[in-house]
VEXPA-296175 format. One record per residue (C-alpha): residue number from 1; residue in one letter; chain; x negated, y negated, z. Coordinates in steps of 0.05 Angstrom, whole numbers, plus 5000, padded with zeros to 4 digits. Each point is the difference from the previous one (the first is absolute). Last residue first. Layout:
+-----+--------+--------+------+-------+------+
! num ! residu ! chaine ! east ! north !   up !
+-----+--------+--------+------+-------+------+
! NUM !      a !      A !    X !     Y !    Z !
...
+-----+--------+--------+------+-------+------+
***
This chain:
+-----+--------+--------+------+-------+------+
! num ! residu ! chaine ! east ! north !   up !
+-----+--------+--------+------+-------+------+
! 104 !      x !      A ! 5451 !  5350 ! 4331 !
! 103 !      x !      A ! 4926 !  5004 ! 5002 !
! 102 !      x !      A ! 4967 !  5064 ! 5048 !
! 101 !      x !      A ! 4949 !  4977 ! 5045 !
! 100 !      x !      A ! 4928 !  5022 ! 4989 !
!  99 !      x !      A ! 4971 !  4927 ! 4990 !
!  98 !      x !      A ! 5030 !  4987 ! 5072 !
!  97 !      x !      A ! 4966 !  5053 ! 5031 !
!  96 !      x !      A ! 4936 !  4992 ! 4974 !
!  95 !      x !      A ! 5007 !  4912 ! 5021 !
!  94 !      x !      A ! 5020 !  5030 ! 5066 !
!  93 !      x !      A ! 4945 !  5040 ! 5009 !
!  92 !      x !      A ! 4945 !  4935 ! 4964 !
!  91 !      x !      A ! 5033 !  4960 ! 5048 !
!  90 !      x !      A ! 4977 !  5048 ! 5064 !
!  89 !      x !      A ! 4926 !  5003 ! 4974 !
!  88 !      x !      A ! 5001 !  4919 ! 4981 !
!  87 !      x !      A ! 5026 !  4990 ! 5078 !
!  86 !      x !      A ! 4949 !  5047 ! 5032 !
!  85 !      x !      A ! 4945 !  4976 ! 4968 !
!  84 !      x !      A ! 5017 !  4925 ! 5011 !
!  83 !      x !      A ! 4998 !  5020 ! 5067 !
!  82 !      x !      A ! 5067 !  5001 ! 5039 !
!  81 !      x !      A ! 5033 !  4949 ! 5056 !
!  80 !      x !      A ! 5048 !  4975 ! 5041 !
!  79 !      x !      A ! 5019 !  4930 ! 5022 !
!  78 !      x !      A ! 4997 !  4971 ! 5063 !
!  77 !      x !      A ! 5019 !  4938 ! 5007 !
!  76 !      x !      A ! 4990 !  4954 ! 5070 !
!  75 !      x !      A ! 5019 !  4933 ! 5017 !
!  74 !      x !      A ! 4952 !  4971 ! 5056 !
!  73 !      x !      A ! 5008 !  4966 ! 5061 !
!  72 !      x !      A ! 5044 !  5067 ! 5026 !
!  71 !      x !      A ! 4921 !  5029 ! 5008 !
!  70 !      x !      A ! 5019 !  5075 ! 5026 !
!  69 !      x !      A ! 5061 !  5018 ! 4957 !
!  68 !      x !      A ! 4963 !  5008 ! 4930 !
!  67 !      x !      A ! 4949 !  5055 ! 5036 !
!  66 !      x !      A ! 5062 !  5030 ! 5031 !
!  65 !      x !      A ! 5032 !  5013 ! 4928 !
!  64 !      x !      A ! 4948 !  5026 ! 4976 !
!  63 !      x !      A ! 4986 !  5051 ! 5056 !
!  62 !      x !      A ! 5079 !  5014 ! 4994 !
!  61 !      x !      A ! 4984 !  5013 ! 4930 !
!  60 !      x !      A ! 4963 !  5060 ! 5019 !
!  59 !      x !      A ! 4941 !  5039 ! 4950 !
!  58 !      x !      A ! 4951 !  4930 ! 5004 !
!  57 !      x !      A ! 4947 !  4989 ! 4948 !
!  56 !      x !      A ! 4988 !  4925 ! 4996 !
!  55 !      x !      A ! 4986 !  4940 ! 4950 !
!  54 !      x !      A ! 5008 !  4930 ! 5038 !
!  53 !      x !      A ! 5004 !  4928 ! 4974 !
!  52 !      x !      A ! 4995 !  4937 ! 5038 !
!  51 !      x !      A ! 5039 !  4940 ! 5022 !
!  50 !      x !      A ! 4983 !  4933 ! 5045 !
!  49 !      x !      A ! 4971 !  4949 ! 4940 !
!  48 !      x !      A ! 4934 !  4983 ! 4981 !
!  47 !      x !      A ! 4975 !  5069 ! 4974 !
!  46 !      x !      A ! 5047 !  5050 ! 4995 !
!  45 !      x !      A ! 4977 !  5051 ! 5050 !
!  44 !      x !      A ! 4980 !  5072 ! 4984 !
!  43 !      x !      A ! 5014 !  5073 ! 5023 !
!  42 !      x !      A ! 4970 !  5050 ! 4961 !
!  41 !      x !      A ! 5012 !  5082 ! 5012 !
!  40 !      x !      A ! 5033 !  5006 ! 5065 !
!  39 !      x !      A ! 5021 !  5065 ! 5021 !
!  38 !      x !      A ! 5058 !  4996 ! 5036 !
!  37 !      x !      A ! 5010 !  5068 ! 5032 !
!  36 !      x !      A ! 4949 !  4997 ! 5056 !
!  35 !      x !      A ! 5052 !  4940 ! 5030 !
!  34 !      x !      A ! 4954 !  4931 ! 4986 !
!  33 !      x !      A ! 4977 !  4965 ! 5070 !
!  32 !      x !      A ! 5035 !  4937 ! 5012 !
!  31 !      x !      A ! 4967 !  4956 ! 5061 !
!  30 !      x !      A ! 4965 !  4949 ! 4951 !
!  29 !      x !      A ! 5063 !  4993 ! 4958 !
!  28 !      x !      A ! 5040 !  4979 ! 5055 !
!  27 !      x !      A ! 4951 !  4947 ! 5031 !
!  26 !      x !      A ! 4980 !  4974 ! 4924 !
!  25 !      x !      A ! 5076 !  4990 ! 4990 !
!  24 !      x !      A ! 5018 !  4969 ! 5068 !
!  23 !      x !      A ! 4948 !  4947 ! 4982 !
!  22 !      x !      A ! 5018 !  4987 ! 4934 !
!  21 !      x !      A ! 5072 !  4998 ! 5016 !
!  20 !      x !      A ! 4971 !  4946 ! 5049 !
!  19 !      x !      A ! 4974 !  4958 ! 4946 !
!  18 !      x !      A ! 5058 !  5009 ! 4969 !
!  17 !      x !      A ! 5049 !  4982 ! 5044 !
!  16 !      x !      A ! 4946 !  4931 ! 5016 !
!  15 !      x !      A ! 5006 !  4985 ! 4933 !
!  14 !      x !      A ! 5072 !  4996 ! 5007 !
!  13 !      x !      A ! 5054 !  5053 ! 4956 !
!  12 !      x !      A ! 4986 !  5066 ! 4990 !
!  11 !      x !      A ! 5004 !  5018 ! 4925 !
!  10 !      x !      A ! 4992 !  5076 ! 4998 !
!   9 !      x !      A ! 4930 !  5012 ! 4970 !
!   8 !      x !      A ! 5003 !  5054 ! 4946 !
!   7 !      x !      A ! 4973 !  5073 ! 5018 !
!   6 !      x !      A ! 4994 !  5062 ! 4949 !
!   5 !      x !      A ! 4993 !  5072 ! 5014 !
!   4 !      x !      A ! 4984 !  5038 ! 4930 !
!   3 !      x !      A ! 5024 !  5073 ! 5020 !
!   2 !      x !      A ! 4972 !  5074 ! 4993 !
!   1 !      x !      A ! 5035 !  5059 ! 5008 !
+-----+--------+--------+------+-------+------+
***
């Protein structure tokens, strides 16, 4: 399955909090290694502004789930995801099936 992973800055409070969020969230990033089931495929940062945006292949939620748990200075979402291929071939099935309903 793959997921869009998406961070938004959770308001902190002081300059000085966040500057040392910042700190604490460079030191636990640098140490996290990705599991070999979360296959990252882009990861980006919103420019000017503490947030990014993350497409990955991973087969266990929990996985998911434990990514979005490891930076609490951040709200997570995690939303699923198809290809535009996938989505059009599976509308098109239940477009079929529909048309051959019986009226009442």
């Amino acid at each position: 399955m793959k997921y869009v992973i998406s961070w938004f800055e959770r308001p902190q409070g002081t300059p000085m909090e966040y500057e040392n969020a910042q700190k604490r969230i460079l030191e636990v990033f640098g140490q996290w290694k990705a599991p070999d089931n979360f296959k990252i495929e882009f990861f980006v940062i919103r420019v000017g502004e503490w947030g990014g945006h993350m497409l990955v292949e991973c087969d266990d939620p929990v996985t998911i789930h434990k990514f979005c748990s490891m930076l609490p200075a951040f709200v997570f979402e995690a939303r699923p995801v198809i290809t535009v291929e996938e989505a059009v071939r599976g509308e098109l099935e239940v477009i079929a099936w529909r048309d051959g309903l019986k009226r009442k």
